[in-house]
PyMOL Python script that loads the backbone (N, CA, C, O; Angstrom):
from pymol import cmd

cmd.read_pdbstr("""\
ATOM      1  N   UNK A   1       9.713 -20.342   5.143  1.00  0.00           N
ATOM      2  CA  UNK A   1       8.505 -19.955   5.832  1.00  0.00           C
ATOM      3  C   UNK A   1       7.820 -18.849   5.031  1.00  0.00           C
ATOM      4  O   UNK A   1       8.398 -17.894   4.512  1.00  0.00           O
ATOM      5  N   UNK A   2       6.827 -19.043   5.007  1.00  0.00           N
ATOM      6  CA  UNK A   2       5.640 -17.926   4.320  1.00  0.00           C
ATOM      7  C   UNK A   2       4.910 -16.653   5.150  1.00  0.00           C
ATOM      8  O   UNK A   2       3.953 -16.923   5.876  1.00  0.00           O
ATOM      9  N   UNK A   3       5.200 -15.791   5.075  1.00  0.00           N
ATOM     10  CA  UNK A   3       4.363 -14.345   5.522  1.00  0.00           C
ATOM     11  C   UNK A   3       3.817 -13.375   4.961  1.00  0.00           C
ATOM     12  O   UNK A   3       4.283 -12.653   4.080  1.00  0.00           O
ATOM     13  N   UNK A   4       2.496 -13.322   5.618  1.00  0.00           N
ATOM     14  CA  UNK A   4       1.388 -12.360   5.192  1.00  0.00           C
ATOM     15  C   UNK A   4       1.162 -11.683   6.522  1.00  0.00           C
ATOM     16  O   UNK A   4       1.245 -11.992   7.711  1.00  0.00           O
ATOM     17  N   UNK A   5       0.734 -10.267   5.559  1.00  0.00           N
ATOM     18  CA  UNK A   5       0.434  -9.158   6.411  1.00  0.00           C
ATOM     19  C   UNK A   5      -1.061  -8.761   5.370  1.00  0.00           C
ATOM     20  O   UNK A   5      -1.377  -9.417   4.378  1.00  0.00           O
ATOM     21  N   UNK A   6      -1.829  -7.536   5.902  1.00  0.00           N
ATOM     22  CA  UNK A   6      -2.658  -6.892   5.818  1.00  0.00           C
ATOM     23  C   UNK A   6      -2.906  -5.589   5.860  1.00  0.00           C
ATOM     24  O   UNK A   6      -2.959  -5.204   7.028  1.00  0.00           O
ATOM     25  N   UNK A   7      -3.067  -4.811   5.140  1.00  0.00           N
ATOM     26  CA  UNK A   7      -3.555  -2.839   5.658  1.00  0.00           C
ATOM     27  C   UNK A   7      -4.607  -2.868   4.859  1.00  0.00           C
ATOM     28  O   UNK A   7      -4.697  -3.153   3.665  1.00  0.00           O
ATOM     29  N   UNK A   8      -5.674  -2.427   5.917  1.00  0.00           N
ATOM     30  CA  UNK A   8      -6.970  -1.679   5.528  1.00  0.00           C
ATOM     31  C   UNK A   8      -7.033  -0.610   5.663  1.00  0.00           C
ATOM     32  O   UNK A   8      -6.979  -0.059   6.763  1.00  0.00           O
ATOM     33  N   UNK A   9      -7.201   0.128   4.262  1.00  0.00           N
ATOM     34  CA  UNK A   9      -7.822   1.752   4.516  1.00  0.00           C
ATOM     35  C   UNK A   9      -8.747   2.279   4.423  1.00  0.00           C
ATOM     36  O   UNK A   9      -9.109   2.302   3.246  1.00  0.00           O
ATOM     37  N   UNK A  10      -9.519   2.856   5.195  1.00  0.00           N
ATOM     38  CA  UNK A  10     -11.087   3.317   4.921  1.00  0.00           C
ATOM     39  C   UNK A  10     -11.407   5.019   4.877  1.00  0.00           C
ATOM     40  O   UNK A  10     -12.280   5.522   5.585  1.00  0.00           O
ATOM     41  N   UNK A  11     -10.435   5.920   3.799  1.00  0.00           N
ATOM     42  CA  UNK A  11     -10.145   7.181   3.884  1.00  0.00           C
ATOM     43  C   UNK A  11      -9.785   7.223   2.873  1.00  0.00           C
ATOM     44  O   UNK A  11      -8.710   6.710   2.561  1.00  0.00           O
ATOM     45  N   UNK A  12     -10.730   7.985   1.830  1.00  0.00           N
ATOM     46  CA  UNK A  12     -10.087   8.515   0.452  1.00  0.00           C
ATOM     47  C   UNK A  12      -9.455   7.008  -0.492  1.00  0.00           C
ATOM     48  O   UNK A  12      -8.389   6.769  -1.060  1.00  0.00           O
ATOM     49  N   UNK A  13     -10.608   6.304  -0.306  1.00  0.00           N
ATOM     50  CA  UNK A  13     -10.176   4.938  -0.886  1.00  0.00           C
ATOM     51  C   UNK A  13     -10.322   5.081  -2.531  1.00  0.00           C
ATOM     52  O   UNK A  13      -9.676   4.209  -3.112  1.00  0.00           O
ATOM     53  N   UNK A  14     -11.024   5.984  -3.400  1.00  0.00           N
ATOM     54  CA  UNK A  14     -10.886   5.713  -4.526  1.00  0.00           C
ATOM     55  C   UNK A  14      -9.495   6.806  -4.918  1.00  0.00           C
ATOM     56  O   UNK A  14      -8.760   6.782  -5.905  1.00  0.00           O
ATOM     57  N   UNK A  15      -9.493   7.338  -4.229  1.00  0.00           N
ATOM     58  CA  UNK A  15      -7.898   8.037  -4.595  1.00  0.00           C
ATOM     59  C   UNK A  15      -6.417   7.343  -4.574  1.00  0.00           C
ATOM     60  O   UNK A  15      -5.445   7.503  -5.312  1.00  0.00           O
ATOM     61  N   UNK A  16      -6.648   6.445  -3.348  1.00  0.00           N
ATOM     62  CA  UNK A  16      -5.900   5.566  -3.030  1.00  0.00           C
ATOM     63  C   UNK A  16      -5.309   4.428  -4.031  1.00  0.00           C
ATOM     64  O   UNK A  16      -4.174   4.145  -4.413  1.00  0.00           O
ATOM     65  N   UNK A  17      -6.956   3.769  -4.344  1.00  0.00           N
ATOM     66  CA  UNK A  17      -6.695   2.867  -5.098  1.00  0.00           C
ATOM     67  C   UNK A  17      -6.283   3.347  -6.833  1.00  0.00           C
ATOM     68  O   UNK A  17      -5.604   2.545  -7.474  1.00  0.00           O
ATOM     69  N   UNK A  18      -6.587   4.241  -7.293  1.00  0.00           N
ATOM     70  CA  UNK A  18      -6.119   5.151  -7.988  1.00  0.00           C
ATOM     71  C   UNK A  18      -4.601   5.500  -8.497  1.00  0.00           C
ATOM     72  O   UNK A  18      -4.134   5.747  -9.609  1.00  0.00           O
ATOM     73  N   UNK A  19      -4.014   5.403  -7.109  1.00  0.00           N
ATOM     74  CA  UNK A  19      -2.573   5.942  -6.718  1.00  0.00           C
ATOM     75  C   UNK A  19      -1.896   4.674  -6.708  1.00  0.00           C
ATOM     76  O   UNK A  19      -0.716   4.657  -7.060  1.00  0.00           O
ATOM     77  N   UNK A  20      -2.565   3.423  -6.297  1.00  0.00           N
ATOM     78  CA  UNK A  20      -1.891   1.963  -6.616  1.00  0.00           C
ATOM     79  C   UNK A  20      -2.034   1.522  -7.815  1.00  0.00           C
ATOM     80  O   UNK A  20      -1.038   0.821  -7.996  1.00  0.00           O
ATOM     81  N   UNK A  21      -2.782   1.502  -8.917  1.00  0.00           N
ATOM     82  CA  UNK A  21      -3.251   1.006  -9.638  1.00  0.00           C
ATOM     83  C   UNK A  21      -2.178   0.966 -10.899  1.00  0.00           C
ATOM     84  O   UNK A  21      -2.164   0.109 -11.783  1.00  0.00           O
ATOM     85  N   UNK A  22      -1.488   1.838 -10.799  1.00  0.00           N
ATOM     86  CA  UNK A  22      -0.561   1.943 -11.599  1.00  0.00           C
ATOM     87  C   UNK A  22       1.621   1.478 -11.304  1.00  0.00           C
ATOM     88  O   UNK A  22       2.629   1.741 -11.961  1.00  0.00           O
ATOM     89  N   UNK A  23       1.347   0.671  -9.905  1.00  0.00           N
ATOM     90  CA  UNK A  23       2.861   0.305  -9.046  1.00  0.00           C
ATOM     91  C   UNK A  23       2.584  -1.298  -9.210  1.00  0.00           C
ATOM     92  O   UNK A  23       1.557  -1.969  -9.319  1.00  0.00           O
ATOM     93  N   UNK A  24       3.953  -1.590  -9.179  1.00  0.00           N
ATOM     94  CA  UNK A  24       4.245  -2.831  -9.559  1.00  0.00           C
ATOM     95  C   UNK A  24       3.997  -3.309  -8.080  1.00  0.00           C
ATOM     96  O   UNK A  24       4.411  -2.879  -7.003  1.00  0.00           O
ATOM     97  N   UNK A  25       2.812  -4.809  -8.565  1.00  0.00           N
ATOM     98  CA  UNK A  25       2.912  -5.539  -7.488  1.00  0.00           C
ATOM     99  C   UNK A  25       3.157  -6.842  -7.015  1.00  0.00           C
ATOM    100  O   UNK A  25       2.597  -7.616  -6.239  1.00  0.00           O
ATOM    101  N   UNK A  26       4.301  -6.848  -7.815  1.00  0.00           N
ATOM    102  CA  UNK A  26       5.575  -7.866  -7.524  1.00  0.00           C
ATOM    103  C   UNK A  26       6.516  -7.653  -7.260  1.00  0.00           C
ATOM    104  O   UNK A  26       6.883  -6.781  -8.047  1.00  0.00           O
ATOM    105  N   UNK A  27       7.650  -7.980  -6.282  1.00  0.00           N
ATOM    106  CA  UNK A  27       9.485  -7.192  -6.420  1.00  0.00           C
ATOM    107  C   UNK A  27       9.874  -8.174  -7.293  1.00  0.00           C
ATOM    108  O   UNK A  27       9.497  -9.344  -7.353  1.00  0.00           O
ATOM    109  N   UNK A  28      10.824  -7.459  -8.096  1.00  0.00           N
ATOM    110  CA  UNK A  28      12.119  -8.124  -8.906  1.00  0.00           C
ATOM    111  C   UNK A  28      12.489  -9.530  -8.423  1.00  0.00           C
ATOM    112  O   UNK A  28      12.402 -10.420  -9.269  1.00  0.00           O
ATOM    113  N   UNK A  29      12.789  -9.780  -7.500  1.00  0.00           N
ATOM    114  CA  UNK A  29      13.127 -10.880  -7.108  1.00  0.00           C
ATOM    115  C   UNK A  29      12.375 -11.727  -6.536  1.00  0.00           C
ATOM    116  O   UNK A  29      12.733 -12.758  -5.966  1.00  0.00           O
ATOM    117  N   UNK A  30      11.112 -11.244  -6.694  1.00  0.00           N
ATOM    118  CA  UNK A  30       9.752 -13.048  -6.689  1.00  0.00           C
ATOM    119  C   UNK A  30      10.202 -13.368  -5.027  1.00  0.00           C
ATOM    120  O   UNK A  30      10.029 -14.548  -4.724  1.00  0.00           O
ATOM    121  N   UNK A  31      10.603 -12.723  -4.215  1.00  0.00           N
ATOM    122  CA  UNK A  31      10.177 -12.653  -2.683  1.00  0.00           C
ATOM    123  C   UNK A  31       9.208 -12.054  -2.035  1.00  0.00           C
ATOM    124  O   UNK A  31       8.989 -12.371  -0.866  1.00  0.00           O
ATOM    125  N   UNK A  32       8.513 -11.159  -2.622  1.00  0.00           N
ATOM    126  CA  UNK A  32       7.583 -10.324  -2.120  1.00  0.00           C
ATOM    127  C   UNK A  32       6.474 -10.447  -3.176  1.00  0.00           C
ATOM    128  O   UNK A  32       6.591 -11.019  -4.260  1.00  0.00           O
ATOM    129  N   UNK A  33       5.097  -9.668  -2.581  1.00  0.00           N
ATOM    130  CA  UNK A  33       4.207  -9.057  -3.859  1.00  0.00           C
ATOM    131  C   UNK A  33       2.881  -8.661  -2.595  1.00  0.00           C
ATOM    132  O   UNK A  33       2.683  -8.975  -1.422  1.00  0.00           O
ATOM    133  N   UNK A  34       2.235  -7.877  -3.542  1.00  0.00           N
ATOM    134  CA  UNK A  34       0.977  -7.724  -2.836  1.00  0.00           C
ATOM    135  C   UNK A  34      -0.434  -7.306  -3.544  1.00  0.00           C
ATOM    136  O   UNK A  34      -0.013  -6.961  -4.648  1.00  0.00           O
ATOM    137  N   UNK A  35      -1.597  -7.157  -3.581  1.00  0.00           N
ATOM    138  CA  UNK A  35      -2.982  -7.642  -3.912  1.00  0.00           C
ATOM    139  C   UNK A  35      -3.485  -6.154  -3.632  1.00  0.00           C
ATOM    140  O   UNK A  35      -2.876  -5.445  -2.831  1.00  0.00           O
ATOM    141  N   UNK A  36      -4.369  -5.797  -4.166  1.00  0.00           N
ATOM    142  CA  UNK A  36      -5.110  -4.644  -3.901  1.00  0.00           C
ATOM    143  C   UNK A  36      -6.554  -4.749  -3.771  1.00  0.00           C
ATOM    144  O   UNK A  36      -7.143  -4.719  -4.852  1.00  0.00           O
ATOM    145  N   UNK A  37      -7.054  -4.829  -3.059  1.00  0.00           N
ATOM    146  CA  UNK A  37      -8.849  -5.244  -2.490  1.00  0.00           C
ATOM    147  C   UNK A  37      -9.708  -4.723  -2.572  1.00  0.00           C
ATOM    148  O   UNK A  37     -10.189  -4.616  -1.444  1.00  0.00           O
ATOM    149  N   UNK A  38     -10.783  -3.882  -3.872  1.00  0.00           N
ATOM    150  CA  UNK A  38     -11.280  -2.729  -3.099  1.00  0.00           C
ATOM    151  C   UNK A  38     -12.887  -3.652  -2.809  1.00  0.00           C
ATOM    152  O   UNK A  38     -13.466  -4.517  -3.467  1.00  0.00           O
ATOM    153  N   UNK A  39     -13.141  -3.085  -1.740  1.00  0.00           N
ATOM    154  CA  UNK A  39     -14.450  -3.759  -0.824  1.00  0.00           C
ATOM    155  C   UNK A  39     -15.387  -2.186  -0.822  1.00  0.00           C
ATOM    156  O   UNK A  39     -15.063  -1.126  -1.358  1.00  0.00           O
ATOM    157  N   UNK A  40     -16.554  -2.489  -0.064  1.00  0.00           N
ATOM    158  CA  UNK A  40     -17.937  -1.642  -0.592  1.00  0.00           C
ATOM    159  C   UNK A  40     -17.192  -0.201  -0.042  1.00  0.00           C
ATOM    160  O   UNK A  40     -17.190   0.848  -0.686  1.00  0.00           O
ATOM    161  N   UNK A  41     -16.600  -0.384   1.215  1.00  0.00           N
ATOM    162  CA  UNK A  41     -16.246   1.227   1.907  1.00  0.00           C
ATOM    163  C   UNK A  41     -14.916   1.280   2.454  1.00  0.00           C
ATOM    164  O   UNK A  41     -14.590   2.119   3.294  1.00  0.00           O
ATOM    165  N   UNK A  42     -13.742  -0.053   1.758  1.00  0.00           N
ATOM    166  CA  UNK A  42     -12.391   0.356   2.067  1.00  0.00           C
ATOM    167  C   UNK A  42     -11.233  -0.452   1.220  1.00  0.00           C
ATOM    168  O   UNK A  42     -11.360  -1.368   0.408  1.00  0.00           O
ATOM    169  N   UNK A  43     -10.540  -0.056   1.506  1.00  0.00           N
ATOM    170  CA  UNK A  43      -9.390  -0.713   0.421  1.00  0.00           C
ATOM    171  C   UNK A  43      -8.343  -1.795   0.915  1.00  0.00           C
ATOM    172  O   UNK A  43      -7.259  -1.273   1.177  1.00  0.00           O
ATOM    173  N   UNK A  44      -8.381  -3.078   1.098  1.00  0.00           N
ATOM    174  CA  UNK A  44      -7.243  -4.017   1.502  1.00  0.00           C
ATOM    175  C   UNK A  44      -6.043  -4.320   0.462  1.00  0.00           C
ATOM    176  O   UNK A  44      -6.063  -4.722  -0.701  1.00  0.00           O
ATOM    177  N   UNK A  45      -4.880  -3.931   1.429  1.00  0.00           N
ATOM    178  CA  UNK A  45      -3.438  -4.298   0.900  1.00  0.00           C
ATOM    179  C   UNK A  45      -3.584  -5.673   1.342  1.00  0.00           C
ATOM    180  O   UNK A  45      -4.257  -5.673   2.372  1.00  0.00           O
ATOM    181  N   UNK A  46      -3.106  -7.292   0.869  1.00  0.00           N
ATOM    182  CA  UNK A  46      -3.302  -7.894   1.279  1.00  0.00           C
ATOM    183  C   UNK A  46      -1.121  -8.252   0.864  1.00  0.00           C
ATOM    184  O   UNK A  46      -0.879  -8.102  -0.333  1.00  0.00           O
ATOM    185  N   UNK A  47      -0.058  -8.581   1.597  1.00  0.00           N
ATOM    186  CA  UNK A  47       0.666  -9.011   1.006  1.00  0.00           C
ATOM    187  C   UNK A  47       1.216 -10.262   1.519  1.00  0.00           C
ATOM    188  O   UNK A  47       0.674 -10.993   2.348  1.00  0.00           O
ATOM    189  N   UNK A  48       2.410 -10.451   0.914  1.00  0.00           N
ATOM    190  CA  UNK A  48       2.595 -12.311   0.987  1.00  0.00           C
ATOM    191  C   UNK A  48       4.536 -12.022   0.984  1.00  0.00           C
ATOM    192  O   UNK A  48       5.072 -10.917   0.894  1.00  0.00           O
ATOM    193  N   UNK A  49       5.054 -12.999   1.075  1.00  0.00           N
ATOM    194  CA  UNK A  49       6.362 -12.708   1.481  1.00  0.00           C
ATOM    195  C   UNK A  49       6.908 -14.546   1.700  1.00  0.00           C
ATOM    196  O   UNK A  49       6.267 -15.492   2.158  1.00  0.00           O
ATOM    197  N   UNK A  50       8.286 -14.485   1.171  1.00  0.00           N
ATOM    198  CA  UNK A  50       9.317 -15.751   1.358  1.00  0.00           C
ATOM    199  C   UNK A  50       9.620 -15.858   2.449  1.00  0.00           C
ATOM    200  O   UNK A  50       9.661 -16.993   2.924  1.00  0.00           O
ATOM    201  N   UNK A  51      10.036 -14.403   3.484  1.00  0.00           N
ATOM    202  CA  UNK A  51      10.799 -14.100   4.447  1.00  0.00           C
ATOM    203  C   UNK A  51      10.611 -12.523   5.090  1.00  0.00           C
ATOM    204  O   UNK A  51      10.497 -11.354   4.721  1.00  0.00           O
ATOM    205  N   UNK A  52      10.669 -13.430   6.427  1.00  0.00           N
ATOM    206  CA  UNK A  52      10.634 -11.651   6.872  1.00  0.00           C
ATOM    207  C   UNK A  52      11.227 -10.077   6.083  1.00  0.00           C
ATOM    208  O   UNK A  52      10.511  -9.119   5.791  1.00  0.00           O
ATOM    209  N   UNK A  53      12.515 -10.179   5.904  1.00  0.00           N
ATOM    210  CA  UNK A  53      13.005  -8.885   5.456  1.00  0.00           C
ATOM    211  C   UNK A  53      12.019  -8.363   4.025  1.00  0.00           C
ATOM    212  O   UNK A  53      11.792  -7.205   3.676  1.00  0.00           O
ATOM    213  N   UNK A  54      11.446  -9.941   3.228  1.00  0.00           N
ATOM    214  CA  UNK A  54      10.759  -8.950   1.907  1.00  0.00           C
ATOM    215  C   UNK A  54       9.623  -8.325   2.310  1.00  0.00           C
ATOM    216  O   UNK A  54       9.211  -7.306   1.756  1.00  0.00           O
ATOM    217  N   UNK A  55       8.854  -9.067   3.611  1.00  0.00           N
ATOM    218  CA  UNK A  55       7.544  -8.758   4.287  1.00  0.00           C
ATOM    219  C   UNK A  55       7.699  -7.546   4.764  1.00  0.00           C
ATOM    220  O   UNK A  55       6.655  -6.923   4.955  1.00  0.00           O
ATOM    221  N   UNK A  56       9.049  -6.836   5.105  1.00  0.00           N
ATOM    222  CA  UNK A  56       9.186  -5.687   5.203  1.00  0.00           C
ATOM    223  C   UNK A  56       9.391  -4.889   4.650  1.00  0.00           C
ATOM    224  O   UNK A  56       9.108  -3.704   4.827  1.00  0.00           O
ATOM    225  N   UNK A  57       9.995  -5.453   3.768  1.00  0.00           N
ATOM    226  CA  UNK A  57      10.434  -4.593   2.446  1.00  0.00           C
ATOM    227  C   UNK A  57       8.888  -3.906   1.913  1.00  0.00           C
ATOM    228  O   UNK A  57       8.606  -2.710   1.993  1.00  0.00           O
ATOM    229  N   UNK A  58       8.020  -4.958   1.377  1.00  0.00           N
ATOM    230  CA  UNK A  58       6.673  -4.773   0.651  1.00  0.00           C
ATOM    231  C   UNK A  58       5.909  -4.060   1.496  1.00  0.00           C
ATOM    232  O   UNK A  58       5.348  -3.152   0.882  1.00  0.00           O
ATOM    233  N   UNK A  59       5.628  -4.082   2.724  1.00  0.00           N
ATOM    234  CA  UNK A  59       4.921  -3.426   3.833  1.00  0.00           C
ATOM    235  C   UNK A  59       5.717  -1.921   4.020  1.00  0.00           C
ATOM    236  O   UNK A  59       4.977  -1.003   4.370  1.00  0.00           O
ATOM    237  N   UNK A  60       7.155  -1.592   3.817  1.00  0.00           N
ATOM    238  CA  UNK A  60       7.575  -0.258   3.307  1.00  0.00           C
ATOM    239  C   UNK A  60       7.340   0.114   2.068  1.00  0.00           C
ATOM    240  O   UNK A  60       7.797   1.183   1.662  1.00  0.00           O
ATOM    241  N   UNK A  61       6.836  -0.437   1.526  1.00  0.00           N
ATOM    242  CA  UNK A  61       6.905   0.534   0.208  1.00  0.00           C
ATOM    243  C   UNK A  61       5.552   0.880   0.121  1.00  0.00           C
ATOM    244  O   UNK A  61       5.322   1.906  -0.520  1.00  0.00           O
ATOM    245  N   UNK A  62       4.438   0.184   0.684  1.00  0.00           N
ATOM    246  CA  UNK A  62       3.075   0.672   0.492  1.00  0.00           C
ATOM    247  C   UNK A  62       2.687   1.884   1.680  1.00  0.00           C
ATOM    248  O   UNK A  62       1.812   2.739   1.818  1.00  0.00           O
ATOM    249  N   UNK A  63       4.035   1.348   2.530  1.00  0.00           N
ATOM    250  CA  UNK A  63       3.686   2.791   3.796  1.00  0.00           C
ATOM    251  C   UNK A  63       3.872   3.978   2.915  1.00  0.00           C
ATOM    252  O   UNK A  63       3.054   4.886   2.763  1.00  0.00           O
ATOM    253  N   UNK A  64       5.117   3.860   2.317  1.00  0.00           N
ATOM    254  CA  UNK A  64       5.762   5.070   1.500  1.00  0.00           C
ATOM    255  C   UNK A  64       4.649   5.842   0.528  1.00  0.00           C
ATOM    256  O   UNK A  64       4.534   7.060   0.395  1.00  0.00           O
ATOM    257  N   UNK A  65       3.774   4.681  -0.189  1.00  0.00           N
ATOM    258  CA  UNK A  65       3.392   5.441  -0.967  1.00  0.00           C
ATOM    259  C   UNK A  65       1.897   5.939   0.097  1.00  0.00           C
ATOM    260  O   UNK A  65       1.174   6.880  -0.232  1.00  0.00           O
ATOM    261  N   UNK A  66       1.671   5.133   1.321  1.00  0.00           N
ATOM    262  CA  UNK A  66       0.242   5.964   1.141  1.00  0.00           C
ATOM    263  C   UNK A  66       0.997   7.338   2.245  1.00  0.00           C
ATOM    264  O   UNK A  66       0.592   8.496   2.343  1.00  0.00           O
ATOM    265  N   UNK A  67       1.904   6.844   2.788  1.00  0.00           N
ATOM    266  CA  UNK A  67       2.293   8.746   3.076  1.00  0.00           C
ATOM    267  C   UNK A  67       2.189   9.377   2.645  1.00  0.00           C
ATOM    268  O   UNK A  67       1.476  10.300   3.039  1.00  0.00           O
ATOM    269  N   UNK A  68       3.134   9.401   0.889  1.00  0.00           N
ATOM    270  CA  UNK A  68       2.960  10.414  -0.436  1.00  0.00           C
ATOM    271  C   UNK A  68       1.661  10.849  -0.414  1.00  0.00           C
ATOM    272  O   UNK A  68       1.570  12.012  -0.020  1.00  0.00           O
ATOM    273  N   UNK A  69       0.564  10.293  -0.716  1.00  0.00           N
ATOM    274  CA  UNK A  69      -0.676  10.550  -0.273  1.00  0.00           C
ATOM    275  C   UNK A  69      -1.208  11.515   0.563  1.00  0.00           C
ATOM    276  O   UNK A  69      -1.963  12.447   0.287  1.00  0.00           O
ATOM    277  N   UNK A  70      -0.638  11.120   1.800  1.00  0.00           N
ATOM    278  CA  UNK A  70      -1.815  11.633   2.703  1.00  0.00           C
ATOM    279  C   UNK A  70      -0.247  13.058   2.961  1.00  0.00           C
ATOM    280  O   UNK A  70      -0.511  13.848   3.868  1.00  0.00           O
ATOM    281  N   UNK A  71       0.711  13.233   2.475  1.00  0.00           N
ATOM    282  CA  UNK A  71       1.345  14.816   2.521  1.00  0.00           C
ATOM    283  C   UNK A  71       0.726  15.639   1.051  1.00  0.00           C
ATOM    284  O   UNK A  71       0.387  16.816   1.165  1.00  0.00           O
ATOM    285  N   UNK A  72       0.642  15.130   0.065  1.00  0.00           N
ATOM    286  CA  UNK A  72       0.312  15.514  -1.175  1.00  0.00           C
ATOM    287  C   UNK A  72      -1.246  15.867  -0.491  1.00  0.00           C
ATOM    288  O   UNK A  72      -1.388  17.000  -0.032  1.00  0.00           O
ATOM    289  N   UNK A  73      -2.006  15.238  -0.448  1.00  0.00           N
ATOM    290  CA  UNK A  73      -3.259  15.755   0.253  1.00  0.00           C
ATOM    291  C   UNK A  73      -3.222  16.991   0.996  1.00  0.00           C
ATOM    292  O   UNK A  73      -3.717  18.099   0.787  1.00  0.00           O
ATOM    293  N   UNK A  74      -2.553  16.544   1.856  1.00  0.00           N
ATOM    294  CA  UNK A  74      -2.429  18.184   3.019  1.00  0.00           C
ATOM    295  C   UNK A  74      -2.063  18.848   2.421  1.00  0.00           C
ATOM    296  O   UNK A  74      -2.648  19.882   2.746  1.00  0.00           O
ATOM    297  N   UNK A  75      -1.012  19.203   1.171  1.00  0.00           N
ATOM    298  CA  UNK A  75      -0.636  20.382   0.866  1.00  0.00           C
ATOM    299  C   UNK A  75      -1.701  21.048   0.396  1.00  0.00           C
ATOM    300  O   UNK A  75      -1.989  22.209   0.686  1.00  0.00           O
ATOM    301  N   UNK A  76      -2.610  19.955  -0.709  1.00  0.00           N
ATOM    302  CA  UNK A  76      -3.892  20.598  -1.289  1.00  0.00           C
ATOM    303  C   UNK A  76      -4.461  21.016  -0.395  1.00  0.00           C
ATOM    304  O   UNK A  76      -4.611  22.222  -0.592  1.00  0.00           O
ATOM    305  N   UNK A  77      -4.955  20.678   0.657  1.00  0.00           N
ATOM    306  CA  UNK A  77      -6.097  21.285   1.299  1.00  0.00           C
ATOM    307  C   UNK A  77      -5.653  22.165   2.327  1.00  0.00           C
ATOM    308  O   UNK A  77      -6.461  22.819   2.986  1.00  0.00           O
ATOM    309  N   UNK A  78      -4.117  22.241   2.555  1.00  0.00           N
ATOM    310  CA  UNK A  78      -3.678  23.355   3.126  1.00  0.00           C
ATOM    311  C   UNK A  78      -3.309  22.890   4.633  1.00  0.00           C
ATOM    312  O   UNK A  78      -3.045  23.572   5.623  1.00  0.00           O
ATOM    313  N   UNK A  79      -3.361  21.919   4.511  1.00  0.00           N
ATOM    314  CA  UNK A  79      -3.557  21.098   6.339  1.00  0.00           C
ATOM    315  C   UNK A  79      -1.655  21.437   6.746  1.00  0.00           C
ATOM    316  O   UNK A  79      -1.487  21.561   7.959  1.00  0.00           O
ATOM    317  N   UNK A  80      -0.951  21.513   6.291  1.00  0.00           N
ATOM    318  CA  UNK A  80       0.489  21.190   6.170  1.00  0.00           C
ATOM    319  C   UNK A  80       0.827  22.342   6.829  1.00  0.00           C
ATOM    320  O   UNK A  80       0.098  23.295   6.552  1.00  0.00           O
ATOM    321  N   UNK A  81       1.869  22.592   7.761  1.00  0.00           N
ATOM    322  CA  UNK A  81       2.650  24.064   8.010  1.00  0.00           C
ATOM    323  C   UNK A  81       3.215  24.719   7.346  1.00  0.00           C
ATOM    324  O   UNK A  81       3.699  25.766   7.777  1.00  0.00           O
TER     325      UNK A  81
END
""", "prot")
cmd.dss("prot")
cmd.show_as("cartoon", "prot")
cmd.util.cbc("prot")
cmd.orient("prot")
């Protein structure tokens, strides 16, 4: 069975895409991968998957990195405790 998911971000999208542009977007093992979208005012993750667990797998690792993001952000601008 085949699965796709989706994340749209519409916040600091050229930083974003910036911050992807350089991560592998395939896994090692050709179960997963995902697409990077940029549109007029946001950025689509678009990904694809063999099986649930890689659909999760790939959908964690793009959480991971846009967290990195948005804590690396706050520290700059001071938002952080």
């Amino acid at each position: 069975m085949r699965y796709s998911a989706q994340i749209t971000v519409r916040e600091n999208v050229a930083d974003i895409e910036k911050l992807f542009r350089s991560e592998e977007k395939e896994f090692a093992n050709n179960r997963a991968r995902y697409e990077v979208v940029r549109n007029k005012d946001s950025l689509v993750f678009k990904a694809s998957a063999k099986d649930a667990s890689a659909l999760r797998a790939v959908l964690g690792s793009i959480s991971k990195m846009l967290a990195v993001h948005d804590k690396t952000r706050g520290a700059i601008e001071g938002d952080l405790p």
